[in-house]
Backbone as JSON Lines, residues from 0, in Angstrom:
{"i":0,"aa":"X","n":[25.55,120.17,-75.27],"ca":[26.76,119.6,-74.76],"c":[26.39,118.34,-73.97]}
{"i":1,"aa":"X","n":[27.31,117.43,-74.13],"ca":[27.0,115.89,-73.35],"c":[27.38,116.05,-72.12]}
{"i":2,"aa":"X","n":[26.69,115.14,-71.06],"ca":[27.41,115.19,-69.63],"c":[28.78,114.67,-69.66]}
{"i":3,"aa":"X","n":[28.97,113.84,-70.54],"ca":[30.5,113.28,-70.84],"c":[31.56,114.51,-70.88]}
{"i":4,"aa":"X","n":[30.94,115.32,-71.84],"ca":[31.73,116.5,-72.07],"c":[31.92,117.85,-70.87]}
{"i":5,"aa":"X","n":[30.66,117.86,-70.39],"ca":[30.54,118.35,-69.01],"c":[31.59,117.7,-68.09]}
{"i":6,"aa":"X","n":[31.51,116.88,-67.64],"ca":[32.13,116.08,-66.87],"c":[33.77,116.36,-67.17]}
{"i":7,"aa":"X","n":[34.34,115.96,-68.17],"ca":[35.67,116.3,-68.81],"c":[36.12,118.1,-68.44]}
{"i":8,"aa":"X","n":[35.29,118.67,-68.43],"ca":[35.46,120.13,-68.12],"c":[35.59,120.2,-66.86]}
{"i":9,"aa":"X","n":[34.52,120.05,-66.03],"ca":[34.41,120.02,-64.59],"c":[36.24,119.09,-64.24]}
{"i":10,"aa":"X","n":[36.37,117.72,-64.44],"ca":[37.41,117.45,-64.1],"c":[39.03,118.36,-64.49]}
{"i":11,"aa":"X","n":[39.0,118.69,-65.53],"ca":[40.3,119.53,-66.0],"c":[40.1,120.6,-65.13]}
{"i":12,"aa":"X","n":[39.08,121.33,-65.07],"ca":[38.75,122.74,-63.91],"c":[39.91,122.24,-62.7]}
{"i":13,"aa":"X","n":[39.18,121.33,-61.98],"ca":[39.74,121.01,-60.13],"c":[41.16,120.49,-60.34]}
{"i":14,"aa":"X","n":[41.65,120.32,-61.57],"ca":[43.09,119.91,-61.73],"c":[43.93,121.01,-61.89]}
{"i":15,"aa":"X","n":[43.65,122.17,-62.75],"ca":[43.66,123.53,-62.93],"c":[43.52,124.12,-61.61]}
{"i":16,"aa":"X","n":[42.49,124.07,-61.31],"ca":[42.48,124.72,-59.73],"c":[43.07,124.63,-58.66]}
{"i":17,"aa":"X","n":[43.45,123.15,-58.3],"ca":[44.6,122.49,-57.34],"c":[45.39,123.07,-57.79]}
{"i":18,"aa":"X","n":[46.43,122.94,-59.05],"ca":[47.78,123.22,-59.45],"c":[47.62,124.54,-58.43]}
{"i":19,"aa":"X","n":[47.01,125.08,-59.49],"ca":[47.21,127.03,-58.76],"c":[46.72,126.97,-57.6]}
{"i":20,"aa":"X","n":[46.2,126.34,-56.55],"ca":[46.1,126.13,-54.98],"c":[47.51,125.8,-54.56]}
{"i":21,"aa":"X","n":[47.79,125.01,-55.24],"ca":[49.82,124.49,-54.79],"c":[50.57,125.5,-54.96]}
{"i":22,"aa":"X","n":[50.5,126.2,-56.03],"ca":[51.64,127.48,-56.3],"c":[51.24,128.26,-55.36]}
{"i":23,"aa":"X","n":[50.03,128.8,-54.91],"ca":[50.02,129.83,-54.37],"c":[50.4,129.79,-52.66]}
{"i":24,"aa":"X","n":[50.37,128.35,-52.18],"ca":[50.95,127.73,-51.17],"c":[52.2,127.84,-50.72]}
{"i":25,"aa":"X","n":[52.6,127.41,-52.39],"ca":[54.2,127.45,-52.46],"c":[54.86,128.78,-52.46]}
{"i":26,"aa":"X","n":[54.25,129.69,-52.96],"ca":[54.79,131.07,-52.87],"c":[54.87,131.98,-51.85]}
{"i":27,"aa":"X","n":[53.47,131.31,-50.77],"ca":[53.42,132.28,-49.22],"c":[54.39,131.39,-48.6]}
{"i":28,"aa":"X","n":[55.27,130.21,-48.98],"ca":[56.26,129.71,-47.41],"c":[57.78,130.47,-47.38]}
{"i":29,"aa":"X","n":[58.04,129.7,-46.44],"ca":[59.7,130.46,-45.83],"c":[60.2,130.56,-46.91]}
{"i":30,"aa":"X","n":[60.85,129.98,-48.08],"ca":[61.78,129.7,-48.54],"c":[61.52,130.41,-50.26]}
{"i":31,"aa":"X","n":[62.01,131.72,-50.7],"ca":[61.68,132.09,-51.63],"c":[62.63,131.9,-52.92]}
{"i":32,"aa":"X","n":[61.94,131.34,-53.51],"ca":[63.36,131.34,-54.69],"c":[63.65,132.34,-55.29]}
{"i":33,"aa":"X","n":[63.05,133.71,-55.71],"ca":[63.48,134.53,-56.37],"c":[63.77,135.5,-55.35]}
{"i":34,"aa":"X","n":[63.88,137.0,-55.9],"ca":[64.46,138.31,-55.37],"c":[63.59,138.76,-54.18]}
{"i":35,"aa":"X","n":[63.82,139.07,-53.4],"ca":[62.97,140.38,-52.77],"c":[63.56,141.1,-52.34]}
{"i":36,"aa":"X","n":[63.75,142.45,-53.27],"ca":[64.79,143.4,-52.9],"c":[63.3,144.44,-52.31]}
{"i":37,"aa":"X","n":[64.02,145.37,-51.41],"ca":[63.77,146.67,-51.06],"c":[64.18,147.58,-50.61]}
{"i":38,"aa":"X","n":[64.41,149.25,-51.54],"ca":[65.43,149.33,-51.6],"c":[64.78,151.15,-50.71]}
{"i":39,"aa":"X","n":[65.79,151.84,-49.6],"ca":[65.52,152.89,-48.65],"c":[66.54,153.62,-49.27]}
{"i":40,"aa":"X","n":[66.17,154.9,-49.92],"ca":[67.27,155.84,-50.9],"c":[68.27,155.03,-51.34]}
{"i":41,"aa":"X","n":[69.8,154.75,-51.09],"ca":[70.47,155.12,-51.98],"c":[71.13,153.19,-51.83]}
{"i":42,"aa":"X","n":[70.21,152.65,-50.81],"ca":[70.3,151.3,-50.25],"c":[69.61,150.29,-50.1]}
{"i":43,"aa":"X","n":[69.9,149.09,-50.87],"ca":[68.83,147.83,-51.25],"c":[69.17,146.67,-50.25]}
{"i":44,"aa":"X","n":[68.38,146.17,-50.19],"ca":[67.94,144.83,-49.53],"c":[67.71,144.03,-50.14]}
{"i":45,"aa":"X","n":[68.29,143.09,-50.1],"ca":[67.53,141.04,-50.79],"c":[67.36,140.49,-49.43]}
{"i":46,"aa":"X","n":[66.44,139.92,-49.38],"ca":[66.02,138.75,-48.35],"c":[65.54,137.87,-49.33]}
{"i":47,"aa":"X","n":[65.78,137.57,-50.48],"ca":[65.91,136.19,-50.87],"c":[67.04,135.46,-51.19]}
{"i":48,"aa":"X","n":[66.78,134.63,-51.98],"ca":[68.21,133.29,-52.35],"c":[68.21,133.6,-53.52]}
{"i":49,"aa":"X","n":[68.36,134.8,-54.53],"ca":[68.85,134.7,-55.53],"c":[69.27,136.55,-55.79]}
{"i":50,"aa":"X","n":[70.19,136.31,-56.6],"ca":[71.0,137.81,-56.85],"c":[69.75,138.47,-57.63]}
{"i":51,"aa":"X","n":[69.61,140.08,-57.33],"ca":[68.74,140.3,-58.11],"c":[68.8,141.71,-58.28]}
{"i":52,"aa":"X","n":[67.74,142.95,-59.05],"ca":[68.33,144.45,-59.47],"c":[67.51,145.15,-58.87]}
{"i":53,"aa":"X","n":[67.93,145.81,-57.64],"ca":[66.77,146.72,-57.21],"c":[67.15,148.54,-57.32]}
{"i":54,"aa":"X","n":[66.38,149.25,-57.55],"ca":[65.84,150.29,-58.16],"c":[65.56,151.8,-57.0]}
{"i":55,"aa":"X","n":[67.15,152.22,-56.66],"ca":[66.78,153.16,-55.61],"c":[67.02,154.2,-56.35]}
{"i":56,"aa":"X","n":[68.13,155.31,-55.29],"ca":[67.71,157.03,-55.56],"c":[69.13,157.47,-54.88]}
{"i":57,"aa":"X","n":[70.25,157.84,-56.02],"ca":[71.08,158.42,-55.82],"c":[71.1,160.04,-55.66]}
{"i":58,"aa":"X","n":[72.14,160.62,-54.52],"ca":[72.16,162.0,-54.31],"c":[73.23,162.6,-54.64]}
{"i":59,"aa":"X","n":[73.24,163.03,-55.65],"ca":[74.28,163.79,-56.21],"c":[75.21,164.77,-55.18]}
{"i":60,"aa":"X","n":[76.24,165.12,-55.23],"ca":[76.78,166.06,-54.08],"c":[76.09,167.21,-54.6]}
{"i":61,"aa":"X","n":[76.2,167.89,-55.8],"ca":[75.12,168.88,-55.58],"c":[73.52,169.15,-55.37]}
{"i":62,"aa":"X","n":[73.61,167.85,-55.06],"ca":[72.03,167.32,-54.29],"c":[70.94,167.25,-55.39]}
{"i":63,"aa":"X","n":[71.38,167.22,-56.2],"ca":[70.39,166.42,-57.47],"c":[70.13,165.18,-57.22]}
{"i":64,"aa":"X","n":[69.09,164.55,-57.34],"ca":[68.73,163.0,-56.63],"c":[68.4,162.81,-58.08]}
{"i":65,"aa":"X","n":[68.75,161.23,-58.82],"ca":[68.88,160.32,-59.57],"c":[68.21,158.66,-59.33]}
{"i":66,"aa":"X","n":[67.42,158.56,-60.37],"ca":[67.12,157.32,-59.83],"c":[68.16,156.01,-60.32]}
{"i":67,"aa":"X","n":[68.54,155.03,-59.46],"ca":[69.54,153.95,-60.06],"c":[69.36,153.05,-59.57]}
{"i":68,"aa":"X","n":[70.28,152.04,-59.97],"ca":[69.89,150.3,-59.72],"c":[71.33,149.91,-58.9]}
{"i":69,"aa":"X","n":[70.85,149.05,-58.48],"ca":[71.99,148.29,-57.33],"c":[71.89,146.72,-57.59]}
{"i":70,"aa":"X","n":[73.13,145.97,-57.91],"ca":[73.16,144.49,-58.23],"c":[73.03,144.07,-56.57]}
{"i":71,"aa":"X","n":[71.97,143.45,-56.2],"ca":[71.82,142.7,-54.93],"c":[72.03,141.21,-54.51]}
{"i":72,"aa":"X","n":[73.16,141.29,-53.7],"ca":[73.42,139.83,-53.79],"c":[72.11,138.57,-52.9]}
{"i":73,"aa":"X","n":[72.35,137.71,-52.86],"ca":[70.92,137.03,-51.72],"c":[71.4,137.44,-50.64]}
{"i":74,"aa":"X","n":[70.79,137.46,-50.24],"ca":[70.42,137.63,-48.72],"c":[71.07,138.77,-48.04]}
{"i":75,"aa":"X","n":[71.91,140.22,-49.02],"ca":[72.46,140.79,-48.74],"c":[72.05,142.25,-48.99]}
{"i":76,"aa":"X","n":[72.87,142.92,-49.08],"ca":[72.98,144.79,-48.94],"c":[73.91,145.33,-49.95]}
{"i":77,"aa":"X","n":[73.24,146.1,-51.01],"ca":[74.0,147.18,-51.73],"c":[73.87,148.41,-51.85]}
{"i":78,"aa":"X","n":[74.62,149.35,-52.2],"ca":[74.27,150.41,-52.21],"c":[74.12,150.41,-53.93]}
{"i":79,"aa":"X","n":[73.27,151.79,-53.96],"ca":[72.45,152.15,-56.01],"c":[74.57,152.4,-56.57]}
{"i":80,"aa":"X","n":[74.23,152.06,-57.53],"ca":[75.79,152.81,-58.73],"c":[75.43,154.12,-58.01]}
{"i":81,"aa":"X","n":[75.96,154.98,-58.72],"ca":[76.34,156.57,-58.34],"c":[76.13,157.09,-59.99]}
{"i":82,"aa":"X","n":[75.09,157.6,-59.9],"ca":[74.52,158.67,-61.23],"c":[75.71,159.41,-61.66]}
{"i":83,"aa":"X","n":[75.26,159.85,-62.97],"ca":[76.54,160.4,-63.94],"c":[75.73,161.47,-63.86]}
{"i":84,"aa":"X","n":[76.77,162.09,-62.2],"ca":[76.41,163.64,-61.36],"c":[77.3,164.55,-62.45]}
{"i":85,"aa":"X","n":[76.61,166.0,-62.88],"ca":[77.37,166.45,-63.51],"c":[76.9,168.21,-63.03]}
{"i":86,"aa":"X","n":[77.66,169.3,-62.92],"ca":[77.33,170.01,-62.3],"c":[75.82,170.72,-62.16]}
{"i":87,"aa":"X","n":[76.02,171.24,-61.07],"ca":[74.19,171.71,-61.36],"c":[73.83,173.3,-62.41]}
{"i":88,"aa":"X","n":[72.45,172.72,-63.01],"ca":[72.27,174.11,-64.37],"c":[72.44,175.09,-63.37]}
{"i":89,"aa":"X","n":[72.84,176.19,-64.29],"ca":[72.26,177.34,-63.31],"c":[70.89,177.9,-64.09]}
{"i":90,"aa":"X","n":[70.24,178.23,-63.06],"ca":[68.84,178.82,-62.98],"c":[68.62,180.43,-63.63]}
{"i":91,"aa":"X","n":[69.85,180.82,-63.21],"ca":[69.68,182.59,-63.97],"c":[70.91,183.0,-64.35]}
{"i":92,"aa":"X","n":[70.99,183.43,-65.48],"ca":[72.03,183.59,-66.4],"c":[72.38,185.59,-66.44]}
């Protein structure tokens, strides 16, 4: 391999490398553009700037727990849909 060609590598590398030094910059500051939901049983959280689907745990009244999704608005609070609760099996017949 030529140093020319060396050289051409080495340079595309630190251009490659910067970029992804900038994104990863860009991704630890204040201002997030996508979702960050998190969601405590049956209730989600966004603390970002964009609507997004987070993934909790509905309780059935006969206390069957369900896992479900909640449309989260930015910067806001939803509660999960409500599972298609349907009575509980019985255990002994």
């Amino acid at each position: 391999m030529s140093m020319r060609r060396i050289a051409t590598i080495l340079a595309t590398a630190g251009v490659v490398g910067s970029g992804l030094l900038g994104a990863t910059t860009l991704a630890a500051g204040e201002a997030a553009a996508g979702p960050q939901i998190t969601c405590t049983g049956a209730i989600c959280k966004n603390r970002g700037d964009v609507i997004g689907i987070g993934f909790g745990q509905y309780r059935c009244p006969n206390g069957i727990v369900y896992p479900s999704i909640a449309i989260v608005p930015p910067r806001g609070t939803a509660a999960v849909f409500p599972a298609n609760c349907s009575p509980a099996p019985n255990l002994y017949y």
